[in-house]
TIMI-49204 format. One record per atom (N, C-alpha, C, O, CB): x negated, z negated, y. Coordinates in steps of 0.02 Angstrom, whole numbers, plus 50000, padded with zeros to 5 digits. Glycine has a CB too. Layout:
<atoms>
XZY ...
</atoms>
This chain:
<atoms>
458874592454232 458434589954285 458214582754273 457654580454280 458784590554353 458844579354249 458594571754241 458014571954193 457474569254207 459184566554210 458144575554128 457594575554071 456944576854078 456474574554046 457714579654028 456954582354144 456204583654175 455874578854216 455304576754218 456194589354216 456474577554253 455904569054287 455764564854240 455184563154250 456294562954347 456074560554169 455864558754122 455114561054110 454584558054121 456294560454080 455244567654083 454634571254074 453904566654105 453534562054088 454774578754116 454004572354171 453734571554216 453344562654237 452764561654255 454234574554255 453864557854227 453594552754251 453134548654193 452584546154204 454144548954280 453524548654122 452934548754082 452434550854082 452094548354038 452974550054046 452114555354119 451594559154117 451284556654182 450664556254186 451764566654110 451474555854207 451044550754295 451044542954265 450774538454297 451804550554401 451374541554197 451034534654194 450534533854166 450084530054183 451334530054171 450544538254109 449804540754078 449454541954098 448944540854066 449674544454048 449354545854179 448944548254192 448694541754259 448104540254271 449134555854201 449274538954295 449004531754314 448414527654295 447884526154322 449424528054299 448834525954218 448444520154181 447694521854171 447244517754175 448774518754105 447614529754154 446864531454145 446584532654219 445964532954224 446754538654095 446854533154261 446494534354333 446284526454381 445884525054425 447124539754384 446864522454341 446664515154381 445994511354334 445634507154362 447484508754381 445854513654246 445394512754212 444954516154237 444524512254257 445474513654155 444744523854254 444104526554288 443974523854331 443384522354336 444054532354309 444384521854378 443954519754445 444084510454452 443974506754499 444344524854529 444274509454401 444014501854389 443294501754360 442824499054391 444504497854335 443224504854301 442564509454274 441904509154329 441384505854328 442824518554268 442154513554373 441544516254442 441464510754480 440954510654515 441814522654501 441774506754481 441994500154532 441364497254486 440774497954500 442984495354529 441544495054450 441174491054402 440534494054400 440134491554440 441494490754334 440354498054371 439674501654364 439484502954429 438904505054420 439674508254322 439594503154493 439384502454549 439054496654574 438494496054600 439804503554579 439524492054561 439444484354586 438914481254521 438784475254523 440344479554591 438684484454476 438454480454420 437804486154453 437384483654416 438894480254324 437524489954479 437004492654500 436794491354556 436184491754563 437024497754496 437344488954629 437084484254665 436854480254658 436284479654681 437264482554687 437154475354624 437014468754610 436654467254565 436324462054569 437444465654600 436604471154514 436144465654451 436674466454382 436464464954326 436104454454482 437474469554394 437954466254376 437864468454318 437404472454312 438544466654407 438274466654254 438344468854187 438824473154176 439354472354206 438434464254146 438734478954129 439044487154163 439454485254070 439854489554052 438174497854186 439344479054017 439724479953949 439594473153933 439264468953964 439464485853891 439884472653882 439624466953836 439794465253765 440324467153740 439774461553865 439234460753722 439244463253651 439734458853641 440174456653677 438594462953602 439534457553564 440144454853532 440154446953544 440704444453538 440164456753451 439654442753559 439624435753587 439784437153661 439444434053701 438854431853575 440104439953677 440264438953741 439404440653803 439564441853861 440624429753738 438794440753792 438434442753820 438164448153859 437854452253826 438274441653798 438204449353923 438184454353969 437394459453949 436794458853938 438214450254050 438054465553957 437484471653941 437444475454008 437884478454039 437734477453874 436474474154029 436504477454103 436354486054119 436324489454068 435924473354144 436324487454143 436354495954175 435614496254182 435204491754176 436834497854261 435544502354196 434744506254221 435214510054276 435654514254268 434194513054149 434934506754339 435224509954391 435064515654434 435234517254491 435294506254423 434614518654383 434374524054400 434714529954363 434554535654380 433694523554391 435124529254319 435474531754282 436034527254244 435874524454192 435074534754246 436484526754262 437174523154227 437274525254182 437424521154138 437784523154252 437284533254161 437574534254091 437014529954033 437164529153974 437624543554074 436404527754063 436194525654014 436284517154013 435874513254037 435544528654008 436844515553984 436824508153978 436814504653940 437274500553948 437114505853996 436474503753892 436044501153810 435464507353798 435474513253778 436744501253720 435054503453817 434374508053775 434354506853719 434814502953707 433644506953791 433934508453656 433914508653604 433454504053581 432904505253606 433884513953588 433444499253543 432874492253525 432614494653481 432124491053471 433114484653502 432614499653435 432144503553391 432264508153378 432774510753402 431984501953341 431734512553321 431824518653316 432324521653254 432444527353236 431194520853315 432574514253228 433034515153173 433874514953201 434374515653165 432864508753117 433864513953278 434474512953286 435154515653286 435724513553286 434424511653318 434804522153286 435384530053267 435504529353214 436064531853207 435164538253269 435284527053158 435494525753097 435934519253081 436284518853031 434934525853061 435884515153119 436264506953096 437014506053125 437314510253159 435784499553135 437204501453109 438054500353132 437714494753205 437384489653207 438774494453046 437924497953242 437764492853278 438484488953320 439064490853315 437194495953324 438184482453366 438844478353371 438974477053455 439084471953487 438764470453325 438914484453474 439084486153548 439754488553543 439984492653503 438604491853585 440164483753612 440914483953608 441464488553671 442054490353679 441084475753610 440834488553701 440954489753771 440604494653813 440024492853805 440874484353800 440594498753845 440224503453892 440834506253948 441414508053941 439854510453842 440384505354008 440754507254067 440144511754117 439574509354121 441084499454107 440294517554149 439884518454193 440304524254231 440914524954229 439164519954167 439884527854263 440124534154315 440284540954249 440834543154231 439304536854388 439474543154221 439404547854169 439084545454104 438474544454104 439044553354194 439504544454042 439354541553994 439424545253937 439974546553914 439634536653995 439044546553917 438774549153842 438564545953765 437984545153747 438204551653857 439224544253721 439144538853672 438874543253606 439174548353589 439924534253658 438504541753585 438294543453505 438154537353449 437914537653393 437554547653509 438364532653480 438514526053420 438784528253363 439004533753347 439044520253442 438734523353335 439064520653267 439204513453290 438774509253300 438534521053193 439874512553299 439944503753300 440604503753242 441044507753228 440244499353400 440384497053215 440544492453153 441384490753175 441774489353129 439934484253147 441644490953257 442164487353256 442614492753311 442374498253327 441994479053277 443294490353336 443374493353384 443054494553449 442864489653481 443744491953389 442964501653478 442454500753541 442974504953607 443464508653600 441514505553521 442674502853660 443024501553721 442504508053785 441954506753808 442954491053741 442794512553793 442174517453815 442664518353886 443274517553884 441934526253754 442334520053944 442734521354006 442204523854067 441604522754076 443154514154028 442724528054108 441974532354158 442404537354168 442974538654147 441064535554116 441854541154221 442374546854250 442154553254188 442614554854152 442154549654354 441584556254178 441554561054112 441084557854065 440494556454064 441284569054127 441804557154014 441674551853971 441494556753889 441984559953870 442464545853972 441024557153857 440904559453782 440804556353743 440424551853760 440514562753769 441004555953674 441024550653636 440924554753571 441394558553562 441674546053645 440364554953515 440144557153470 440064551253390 439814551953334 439544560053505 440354546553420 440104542053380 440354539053331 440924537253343 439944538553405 440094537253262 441004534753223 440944527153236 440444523653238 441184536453112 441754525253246 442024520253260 442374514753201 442984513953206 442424522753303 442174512653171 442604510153123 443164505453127 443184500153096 442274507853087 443684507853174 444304502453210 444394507253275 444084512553282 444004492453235 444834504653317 445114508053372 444844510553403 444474506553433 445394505953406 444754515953421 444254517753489 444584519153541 445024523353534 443774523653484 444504516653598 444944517253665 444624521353715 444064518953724 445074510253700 444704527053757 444314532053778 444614533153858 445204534953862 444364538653725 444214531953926 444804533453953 444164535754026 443604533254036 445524525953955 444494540554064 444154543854113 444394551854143 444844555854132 443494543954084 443934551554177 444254559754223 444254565854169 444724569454155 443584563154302 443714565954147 443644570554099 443474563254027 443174557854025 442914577654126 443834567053986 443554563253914 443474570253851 443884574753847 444304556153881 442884569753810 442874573653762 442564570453699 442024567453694 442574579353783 443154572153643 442994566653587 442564569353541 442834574853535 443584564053548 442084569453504 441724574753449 441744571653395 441844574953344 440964577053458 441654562953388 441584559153340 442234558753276 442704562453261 441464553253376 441944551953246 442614548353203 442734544053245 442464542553298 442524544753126 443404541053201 443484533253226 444224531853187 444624536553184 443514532153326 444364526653164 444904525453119 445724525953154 446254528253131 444754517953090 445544522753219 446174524553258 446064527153331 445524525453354 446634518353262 446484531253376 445984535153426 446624532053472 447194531853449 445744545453417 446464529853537 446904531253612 446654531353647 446294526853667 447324527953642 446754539453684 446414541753730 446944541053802 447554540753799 446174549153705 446604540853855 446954542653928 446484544553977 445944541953989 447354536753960 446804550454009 446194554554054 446434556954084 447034556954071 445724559054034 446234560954145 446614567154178 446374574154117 446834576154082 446254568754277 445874576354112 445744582754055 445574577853983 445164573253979 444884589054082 446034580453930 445664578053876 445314583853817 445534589353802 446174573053842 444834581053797 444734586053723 444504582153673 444064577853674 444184592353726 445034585153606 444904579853551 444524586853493 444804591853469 445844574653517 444064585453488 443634588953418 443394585753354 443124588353305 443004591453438 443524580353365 443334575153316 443814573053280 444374575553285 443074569953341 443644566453223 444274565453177 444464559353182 444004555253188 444204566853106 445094557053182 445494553653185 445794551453096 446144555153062 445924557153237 445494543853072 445774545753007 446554541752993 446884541152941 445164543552949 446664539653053 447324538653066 447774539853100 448054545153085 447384535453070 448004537053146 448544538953202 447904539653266 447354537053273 449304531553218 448244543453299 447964545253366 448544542753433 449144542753418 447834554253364 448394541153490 448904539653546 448484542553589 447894540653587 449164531853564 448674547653634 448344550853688 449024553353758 449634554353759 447894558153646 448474553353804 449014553853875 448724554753928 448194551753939 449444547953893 448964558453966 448414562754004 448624570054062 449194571754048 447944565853937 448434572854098 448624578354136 448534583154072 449034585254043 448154579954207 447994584454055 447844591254014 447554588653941 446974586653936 447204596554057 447984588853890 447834587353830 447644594253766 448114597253740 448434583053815 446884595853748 446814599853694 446574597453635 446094593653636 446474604453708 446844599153582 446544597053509 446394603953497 446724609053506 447064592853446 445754602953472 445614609053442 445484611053383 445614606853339 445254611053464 445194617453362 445314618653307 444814612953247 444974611953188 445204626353306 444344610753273 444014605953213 444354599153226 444084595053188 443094604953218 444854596053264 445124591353283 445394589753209 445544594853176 445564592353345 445504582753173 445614581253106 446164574453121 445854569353136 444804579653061 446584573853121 447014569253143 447554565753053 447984568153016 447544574453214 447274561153056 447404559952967 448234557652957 448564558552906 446804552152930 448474554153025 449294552353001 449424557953043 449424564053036 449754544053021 449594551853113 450354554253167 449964554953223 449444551753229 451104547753184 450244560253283 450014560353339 450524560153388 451024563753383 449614565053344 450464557253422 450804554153487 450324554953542 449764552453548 451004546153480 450884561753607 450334563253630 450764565953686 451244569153664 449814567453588 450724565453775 451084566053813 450614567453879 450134563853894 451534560853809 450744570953900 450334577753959 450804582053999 451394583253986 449864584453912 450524583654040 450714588654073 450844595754043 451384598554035 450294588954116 450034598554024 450074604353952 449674600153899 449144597153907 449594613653964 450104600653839 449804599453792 449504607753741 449934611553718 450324594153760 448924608853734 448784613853666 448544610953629 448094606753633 448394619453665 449014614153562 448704610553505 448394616353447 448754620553421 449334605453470 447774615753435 447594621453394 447494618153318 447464621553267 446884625253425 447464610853320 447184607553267 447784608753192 448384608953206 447054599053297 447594609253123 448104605953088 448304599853062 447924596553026 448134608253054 448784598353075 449034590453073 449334589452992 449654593752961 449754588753142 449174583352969 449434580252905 449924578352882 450264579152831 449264576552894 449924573352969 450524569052978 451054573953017 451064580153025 450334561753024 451534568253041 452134569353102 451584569053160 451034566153164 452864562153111 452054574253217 451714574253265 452384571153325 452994571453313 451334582053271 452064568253387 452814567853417 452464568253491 451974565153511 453364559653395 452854572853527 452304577753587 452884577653646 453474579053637 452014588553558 452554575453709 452924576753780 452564578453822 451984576353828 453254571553809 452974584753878 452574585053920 453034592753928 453504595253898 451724583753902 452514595454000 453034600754030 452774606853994 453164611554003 453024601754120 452244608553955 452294614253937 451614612253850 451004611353845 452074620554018 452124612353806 451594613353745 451474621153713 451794626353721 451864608453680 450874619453673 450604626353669 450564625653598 450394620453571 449894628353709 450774632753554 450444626753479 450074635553455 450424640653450 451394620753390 449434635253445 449164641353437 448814640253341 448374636853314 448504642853512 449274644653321 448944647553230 448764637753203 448224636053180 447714655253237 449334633053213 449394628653167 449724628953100 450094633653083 449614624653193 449564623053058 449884620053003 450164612653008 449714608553003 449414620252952 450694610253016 450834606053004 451114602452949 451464606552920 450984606053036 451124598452926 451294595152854 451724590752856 451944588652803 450794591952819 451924588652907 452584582752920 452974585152969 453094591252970 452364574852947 453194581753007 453934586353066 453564584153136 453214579253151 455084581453062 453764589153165 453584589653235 454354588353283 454954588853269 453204597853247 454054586853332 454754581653372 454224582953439 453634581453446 454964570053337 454794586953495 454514589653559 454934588553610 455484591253606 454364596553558 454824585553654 454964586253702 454704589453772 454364586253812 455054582353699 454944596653781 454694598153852 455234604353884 455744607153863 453814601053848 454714604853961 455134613553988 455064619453937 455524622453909 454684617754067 454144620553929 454224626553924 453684625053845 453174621653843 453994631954001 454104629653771 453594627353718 453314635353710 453684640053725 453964622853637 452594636253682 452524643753671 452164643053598 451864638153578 452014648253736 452264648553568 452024647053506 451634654753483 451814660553472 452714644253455 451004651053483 450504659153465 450134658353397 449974653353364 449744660953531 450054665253386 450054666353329 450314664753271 450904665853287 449724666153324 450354663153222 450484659553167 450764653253147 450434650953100 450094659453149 451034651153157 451194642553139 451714641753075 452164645253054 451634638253213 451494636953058 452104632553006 452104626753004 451634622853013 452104633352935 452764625552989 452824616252982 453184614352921 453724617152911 453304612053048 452984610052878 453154608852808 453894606652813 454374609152783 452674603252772 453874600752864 454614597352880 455104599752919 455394604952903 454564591652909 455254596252978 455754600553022 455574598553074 455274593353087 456484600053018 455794603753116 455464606753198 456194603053226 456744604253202 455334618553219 456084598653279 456694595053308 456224597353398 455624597153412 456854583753272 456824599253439 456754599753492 457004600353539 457514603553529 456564601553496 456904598253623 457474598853655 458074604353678 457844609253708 457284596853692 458644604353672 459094611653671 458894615453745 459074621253752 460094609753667 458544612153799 458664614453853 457524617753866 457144618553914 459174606553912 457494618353810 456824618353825 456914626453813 457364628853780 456244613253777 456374630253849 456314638353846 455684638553806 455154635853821 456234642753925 455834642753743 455364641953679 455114648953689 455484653353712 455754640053597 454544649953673 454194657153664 454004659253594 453674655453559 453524657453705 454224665653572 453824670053497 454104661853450 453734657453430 452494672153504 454944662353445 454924658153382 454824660253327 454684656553280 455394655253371 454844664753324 454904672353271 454114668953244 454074668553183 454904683453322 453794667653265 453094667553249 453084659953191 452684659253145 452574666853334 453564655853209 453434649353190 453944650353106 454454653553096 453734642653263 453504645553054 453934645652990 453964639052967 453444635952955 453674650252934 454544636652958 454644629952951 455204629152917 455594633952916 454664626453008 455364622752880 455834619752824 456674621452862 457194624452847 455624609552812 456314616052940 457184616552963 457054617553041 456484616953062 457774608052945 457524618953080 457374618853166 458204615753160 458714617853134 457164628653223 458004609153202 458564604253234 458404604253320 457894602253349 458494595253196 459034607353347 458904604153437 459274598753454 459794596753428 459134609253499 458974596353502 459634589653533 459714591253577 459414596053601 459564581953545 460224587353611 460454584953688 460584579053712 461114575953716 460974587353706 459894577453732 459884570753773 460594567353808 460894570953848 459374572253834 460834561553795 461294560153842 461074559953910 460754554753914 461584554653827 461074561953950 461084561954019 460944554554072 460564553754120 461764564754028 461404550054041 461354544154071 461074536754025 461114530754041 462054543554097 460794540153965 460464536453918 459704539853904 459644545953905 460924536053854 459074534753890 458414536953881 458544537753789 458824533253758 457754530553917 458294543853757 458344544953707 457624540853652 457134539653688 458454552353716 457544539253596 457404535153554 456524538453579 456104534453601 457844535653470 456394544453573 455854547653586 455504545653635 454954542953638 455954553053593 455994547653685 455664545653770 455524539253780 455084537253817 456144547053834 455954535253744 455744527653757 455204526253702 454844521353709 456424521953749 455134529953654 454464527753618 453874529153663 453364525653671 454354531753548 454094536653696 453254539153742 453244532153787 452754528653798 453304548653812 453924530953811 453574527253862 453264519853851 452874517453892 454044526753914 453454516253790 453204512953777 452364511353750 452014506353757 453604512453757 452244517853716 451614519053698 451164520253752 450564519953738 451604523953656 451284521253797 450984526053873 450784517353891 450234514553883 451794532253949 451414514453918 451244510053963 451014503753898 450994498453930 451924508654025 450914502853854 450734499653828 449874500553800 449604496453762 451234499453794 449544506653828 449114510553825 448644507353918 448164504153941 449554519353812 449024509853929 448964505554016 448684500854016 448094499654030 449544502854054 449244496553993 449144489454001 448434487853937 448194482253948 450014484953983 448154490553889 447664487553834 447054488353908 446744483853936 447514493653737 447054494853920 446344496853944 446414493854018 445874491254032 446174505953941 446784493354062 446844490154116 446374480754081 445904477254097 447864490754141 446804480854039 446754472954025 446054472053994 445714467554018 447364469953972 445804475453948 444924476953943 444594475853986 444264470653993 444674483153934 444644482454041 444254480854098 444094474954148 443554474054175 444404484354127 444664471254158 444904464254193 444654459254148 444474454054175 445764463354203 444564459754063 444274454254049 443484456654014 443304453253965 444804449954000 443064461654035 442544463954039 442164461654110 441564460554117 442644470654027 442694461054164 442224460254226 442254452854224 441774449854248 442464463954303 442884448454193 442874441554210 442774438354136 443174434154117 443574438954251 442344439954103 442134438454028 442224431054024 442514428553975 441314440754007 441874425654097 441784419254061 442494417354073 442704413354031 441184413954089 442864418954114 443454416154145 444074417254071 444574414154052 443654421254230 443744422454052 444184426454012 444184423053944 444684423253909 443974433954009 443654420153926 443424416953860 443724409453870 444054407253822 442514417153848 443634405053929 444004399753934 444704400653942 445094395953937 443784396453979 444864406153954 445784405053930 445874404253861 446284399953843 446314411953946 445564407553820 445784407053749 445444401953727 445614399953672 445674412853705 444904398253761 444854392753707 445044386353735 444814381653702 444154392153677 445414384653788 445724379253827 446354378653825 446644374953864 445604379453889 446804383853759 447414384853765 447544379353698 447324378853640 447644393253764 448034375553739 448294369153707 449044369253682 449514370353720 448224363453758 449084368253625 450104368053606 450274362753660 450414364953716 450454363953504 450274357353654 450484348853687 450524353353761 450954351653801 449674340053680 450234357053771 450484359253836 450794364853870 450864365653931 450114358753863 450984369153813 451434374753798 451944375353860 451984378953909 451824373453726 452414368953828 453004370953871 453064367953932 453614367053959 453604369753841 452404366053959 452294361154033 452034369854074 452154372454128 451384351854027 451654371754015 451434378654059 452004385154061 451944390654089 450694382054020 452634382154019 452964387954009 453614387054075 453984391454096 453234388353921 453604379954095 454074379854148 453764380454203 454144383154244 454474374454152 453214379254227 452714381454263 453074388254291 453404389054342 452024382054221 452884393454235 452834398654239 453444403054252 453384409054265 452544399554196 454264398554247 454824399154257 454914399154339 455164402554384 455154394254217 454534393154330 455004390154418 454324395754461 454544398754510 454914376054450 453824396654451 453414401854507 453754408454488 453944410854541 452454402454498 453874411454452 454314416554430 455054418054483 455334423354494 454524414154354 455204411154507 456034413054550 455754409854625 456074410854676 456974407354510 455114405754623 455344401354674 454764404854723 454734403954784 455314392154656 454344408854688 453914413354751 454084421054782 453784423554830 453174414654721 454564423854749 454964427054789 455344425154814 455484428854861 455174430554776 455754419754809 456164417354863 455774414154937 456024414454993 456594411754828 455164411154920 454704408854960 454514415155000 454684416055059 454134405354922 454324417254982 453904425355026 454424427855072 454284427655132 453694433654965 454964429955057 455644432455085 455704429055133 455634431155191 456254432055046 455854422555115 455984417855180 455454416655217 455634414155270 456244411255168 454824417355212 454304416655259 454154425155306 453914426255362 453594413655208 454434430255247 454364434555310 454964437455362 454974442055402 454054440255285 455474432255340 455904429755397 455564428355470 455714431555521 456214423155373 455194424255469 454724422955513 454504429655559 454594434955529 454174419955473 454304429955606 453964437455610 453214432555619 452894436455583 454274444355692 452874429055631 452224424055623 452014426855539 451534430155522 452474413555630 452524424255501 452384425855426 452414432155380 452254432255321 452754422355399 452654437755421 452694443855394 451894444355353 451884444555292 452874449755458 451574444555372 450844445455346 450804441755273 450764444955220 450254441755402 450824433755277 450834428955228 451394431455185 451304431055124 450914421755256 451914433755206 452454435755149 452434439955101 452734439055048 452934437955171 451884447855122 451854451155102 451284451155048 451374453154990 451934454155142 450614448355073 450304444355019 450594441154981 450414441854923 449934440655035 451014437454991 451264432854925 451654436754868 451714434354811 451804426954951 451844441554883 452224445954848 451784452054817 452004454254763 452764448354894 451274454654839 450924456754789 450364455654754 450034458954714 450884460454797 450294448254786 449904441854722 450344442454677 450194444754622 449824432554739 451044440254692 451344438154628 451524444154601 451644442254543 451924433354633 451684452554600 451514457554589 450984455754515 451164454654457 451254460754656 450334455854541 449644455054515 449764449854447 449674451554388 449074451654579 449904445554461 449964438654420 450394442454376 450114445854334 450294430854459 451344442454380 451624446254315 451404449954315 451994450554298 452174448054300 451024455954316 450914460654293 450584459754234 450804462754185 450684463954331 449784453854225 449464452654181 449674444654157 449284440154140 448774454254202 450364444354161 450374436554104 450794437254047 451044432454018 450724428854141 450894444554027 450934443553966 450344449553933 450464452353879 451754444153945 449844450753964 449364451453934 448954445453918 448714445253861 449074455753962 448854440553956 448554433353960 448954430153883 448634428253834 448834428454049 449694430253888 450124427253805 449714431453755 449514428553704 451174429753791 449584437353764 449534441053701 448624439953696 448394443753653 449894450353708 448204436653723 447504436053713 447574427553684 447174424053653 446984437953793 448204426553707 448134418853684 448584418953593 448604414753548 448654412553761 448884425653602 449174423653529 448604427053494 448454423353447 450024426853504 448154433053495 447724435353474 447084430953457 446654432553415 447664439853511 447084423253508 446684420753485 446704417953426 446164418053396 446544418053518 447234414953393 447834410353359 447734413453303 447574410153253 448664410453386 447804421353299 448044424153231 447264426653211 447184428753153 448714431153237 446674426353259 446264427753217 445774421753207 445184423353200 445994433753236 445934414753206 445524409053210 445934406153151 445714402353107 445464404653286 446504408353156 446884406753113 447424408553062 447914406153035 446994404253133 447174412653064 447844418953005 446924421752976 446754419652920 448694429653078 446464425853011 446064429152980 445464424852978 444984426752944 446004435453007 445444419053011 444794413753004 444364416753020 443954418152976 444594410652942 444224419353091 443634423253105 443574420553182 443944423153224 443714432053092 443254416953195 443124413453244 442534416453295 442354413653347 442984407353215 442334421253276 441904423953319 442224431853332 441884435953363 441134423453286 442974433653302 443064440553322 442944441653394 442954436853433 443744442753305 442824447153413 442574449753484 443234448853532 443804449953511 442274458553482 443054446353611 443674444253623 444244450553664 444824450153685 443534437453668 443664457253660 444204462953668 444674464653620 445234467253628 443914468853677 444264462153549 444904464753481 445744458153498 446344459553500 444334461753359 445354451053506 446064446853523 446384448953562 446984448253548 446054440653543 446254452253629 446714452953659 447204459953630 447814460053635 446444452853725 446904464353606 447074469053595 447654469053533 448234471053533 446504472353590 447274466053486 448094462853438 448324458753447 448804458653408 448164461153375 448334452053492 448824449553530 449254454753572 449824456053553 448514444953572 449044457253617 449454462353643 449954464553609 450534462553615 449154467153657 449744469353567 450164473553515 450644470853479 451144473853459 449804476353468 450494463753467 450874458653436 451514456453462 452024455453429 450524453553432 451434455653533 451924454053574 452424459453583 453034458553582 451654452253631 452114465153592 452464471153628 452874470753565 453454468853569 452024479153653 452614472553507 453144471653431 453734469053425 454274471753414 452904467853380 453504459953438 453914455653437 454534456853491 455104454953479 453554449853444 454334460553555 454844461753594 455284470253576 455574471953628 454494460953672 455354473453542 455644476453512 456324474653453 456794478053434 455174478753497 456074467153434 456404465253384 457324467253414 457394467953475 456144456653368 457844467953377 458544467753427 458774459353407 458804455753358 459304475053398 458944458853499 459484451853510 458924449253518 458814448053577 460054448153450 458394447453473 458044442853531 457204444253563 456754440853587 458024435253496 457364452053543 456524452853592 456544451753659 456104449753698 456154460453594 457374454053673 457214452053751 456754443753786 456344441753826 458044452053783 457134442053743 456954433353738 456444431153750 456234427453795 456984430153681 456044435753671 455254434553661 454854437553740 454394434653767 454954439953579 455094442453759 454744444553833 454834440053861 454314437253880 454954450053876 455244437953874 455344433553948 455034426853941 454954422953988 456184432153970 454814425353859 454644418853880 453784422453878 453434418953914 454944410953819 453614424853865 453014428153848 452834429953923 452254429653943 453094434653793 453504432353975 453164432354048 452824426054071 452284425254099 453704433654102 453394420754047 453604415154090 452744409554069 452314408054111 454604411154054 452744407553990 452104405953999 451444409754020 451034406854057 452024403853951 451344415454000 450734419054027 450604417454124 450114415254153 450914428654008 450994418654141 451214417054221 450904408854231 450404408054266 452264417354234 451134404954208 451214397454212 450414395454186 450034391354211 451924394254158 450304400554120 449434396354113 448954399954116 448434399554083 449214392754047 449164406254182 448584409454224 448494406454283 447904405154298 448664416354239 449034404654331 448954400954360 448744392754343 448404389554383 449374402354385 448914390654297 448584383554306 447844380954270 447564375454267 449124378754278 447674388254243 447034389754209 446314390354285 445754387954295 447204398854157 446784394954320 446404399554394 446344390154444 445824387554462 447304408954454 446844388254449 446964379854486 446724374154477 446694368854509 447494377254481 446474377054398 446124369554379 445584370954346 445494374854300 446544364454333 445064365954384 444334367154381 443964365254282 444264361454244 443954360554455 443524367754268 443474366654193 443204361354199 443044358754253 443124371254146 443114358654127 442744350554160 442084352454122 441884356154077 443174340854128 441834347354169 441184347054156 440794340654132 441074335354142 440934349054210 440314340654109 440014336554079 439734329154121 439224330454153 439534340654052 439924322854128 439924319054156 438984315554141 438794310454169 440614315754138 
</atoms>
């Protein structure tokens, strides 16, 4: 039972993270059709506006050569969106039925009610409530979602990491695959590396083989194994009162999946705000922002508590507490756009990379670094503690201006 709420809750964070991205998405593409607002933006940071007569269409085409060129659109958000690009870099697609035909040369991030993939793209993470992947992946894939299908032209070049409610998989895989969720399906595959499953119920139709070895949970109810031909079949048994190496990988990939596209969207709607964090970030003031970020860390929940002591302050208390909610939630996404700025101004000397790619390998960078043993914990906490300290004193203090 414990293993199934595991299950289970991995699969509501995945499916969270892509449902608070759609309707951040609609939010956005709503308010950018009221207003005037900008529904993307390119790679200088410059706002790309909507036809509000139609949202899915948000970049018209500047010539008639443009289906043919790499072009250097980073971003698209709307209600119903339909991509047939070619972009040069990683691209950022989000909406409630989301299609994406286009090759990507770098990450492509995909996320909405319905998503269906047809294209390339070098690395794929998807999150949706329905997904469908038909397209190729010439590396690793990360997907998460209520209803996950790969199908049979689906081309996935390493590893897939992939966690749902039902997962079917019709595609043949190259790589390792590593799959959660309450009921997988695996219909007339080939696999070429080892498969690693976690769920209730696995069924296996028609035909299958796996080059490596089939590892899976002992308590899972397997269908037509008879059907499946493989090197080795290993089961486990979860300890009970310990998260096993697997489950804590899903969950790390899930909510670390969350947090990229959550954090996209937040610095898509606040682009300029978002661009002066990374370029106002000062060493000499590191650790002024890093105690900052210590003492609001202990001293505003203790503050809130004691004010909704008060019954006057119940109101004010409760705000204060899911401000500060809001705030950690995104300050060590804020560290990881500020180390992303660092390593690509200065490790790759590219001073104009797009500022969705910094945050995005800053991010990843961090989450890494906090894996390390003995002292990732460390690296998190200080990674809360300044992000915290120079969002707030970034948000507090006015930019200067020209005298």
């Amino acid at each position: 039972m414990a293993k199934k709420i595991k299950i289970f809750s991995e699969i509501a964070l995945g499916f969270a993270s892509a449902l608070t991205l759609s309707l951040a998405a609609s939010i956005s593409s709503a308010h950018a059709c009221g207003n005037g607002g900008p529904v993307g933006y390119d790679k200088d940071g410059n706002a790309i506006y909507a036809n509000c007569e139609d949202v899915s269409e948000v970049v018209e085409e500047s010539d008639a050569d443009a289906d043919s060129e790499s072009e250097d659109i980073y971003a698209e958000s709307g209600s119903d969106i339909e991509s047939e690009r070619d972009i040069s870099h990683s691209f950022f697609l989000a909406g409630n039925d989301v299609k994406s035909s286009g090759n990507t040369s770098g990450i492509h991030f995909l996320a909405g009610n319905l998503v269906d993939f047809t294209g390339t793209a070098e690395y794929g993470a998807f999150a949706g409530n329905s997904l469908k992947v038909n397209g190729s992946i010439k590396k690793d894939l990360f997907i998460a979602g209520s209803a996950i299908e790969l199908g049979e032209d689906a081309l996935i070049g390493r590893d897939l990491y992939a966690a749902a409610t039902t997962v079917l998989i019709k595609a043949n895989l190259t790589g390792n695959a590593f799959v959660s969720g309450n009921r997988v399906v695996l219909e007339n595959v080939t696999i070429d590396g080892d498969l690693n499953i976690m769920a209730s119920d696995i069924v296996l139709k028609g035909k299958s083989s796996i080059a490596g070895t089939f590892k899976y949970n002992d308590s899972a109810r397997i269908t037509s194994l008879e059907n499946l031909s493989t090197g080795d079949i290993v089961t486990y048994t979860a300890p009970t009162n310990e998260i096993s190496f697997g489950e804590s990988l899903t969950t790390k990939i899930v909510f670390l999946l969350g947090r990229l596209l959550v954090t996209i969207i937040v610095v898509a709607i606040a682009a300029k705000f978002s661009k002066r964090l990374l370029e106002e970030f000062s060493a000499k003031n590191c650790w002024k922002d890093l105690a900052l970020g210590l003492g609001l860390l202990i001293g505003v929940p203790l503050a809130s508590i004691f004010i909704m002591i008060t019954v006057i302050g119940l109101p004010l208390g409760i705000v204060g507490l899911v401000v500060y909610g809001l705030f950690a939630y995104f300050a060590s996404s804020v560290t990881g756009g500020v180390v992303g700025n660092l390593v690509a101004t200065k490790v790759f000397k590219k001073e104009n990379m797009h500022i969705f790619l910094k945050f995005t390998i800053g991010i990843i960078l961090v989450e890494l670094l906090g894996l390390i043993p003995y002292v990732g914990s460390l690296i998190s906490g200080l990674s809360l503690c300044f992000g915290f300290g120079y969002l707030v004193h970034k948000i507090f203090r006015q930019p200067k201006t020209a005298k």
